[in-house]
N, C-alpha and C positions, 0 to 999 in steps of 0.2 A: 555573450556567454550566458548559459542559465545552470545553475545549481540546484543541485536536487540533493536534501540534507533528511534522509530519517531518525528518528529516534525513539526510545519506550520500548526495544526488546529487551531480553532477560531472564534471568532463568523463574518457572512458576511450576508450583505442583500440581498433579492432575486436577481437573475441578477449577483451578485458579482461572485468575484473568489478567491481560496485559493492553494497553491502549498502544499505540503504535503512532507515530505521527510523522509526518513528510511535508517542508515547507520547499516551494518552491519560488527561486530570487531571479534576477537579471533580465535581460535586456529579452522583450516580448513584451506583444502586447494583450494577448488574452490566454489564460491557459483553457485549454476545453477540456479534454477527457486527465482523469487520474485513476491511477489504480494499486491494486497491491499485488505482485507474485510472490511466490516461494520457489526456493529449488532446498532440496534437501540431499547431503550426500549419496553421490550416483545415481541421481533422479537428474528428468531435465525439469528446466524453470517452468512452473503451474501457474496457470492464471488463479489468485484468492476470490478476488473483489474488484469490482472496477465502477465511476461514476461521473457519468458524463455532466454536460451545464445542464442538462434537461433535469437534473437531478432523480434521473433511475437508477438503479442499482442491478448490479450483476454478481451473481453468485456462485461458486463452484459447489457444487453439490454434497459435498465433503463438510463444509463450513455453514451451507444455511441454515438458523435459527441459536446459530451460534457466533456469527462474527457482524457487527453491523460498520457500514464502510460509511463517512460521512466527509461535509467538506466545509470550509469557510472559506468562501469566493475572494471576500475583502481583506485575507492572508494569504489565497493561495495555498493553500493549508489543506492537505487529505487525510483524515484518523482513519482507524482501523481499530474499533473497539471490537475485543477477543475475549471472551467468555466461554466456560465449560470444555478449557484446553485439554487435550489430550496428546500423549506422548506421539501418534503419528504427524502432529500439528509442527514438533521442531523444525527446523527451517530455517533458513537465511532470508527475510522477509527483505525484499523489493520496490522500493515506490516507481511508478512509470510516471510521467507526464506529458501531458503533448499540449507543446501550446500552438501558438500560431506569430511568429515574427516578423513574416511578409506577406502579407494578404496575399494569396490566396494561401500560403506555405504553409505549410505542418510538419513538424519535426518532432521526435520525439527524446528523451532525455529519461535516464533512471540515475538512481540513488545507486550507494554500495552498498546496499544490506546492511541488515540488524539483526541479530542474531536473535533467535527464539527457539528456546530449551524447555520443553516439558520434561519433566524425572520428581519421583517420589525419591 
């Protein structure tokens, strides 16, 4: 079984900011890639952010110089610092993880969304 637990959405005003976080538990032995999606009502789910062990970083073009995606390896832990929100940003934010449980296997595993509300 692996768990994938987000949390730090909420509602912020334009301008504002929100950290986002996503721990991942259970039975595996290495997580590789983590990321963040959005889906927003009658949109399909967007890739945010995503960042593999090589520690690069991916961006949707919407979000860069605005959200920085980061990780702690020794929690398994993926943030999602969110700065200079804006009301297209709302969204039902998404943690992905793909770990690896049987050498060579990859699987992947999401959270249930956290909700994220821009509104003045």
């Amino acid at each position: 079984q692996v768990q994938v637990v987000e949390s730090g959405g909420g509602l912020v005003q334009p301008g504002g900011s929100l950290r986002l976080s996503c721990a991942a538990s259970g039975s595996f032995f290495w997580v590789n890639a983590m990321g963040w999606y959005r889906q927003a009502p009658g949109k399909q789910r967007e890739l945010v952010a995503t960042i593999p062990n090589d520690g690069t970083t991916n961006y949707a073009d919407s979000v860069k110089g605005r959200f920085t995606i980061s990780r702690d390896n020794a929690k398994n832990t993926v943030y999602l610092q969110m700065n200079s929100l804006k009301p297209e940003d709302t969204a039902v934010y998404y943690c992905n993880v793909r770990v690896m449980r049987t050498f060579p296997a990859e699987s992947d595993y999401w959270g249930q969304g956290t909700q994220v509300t821009v509104s003045s």
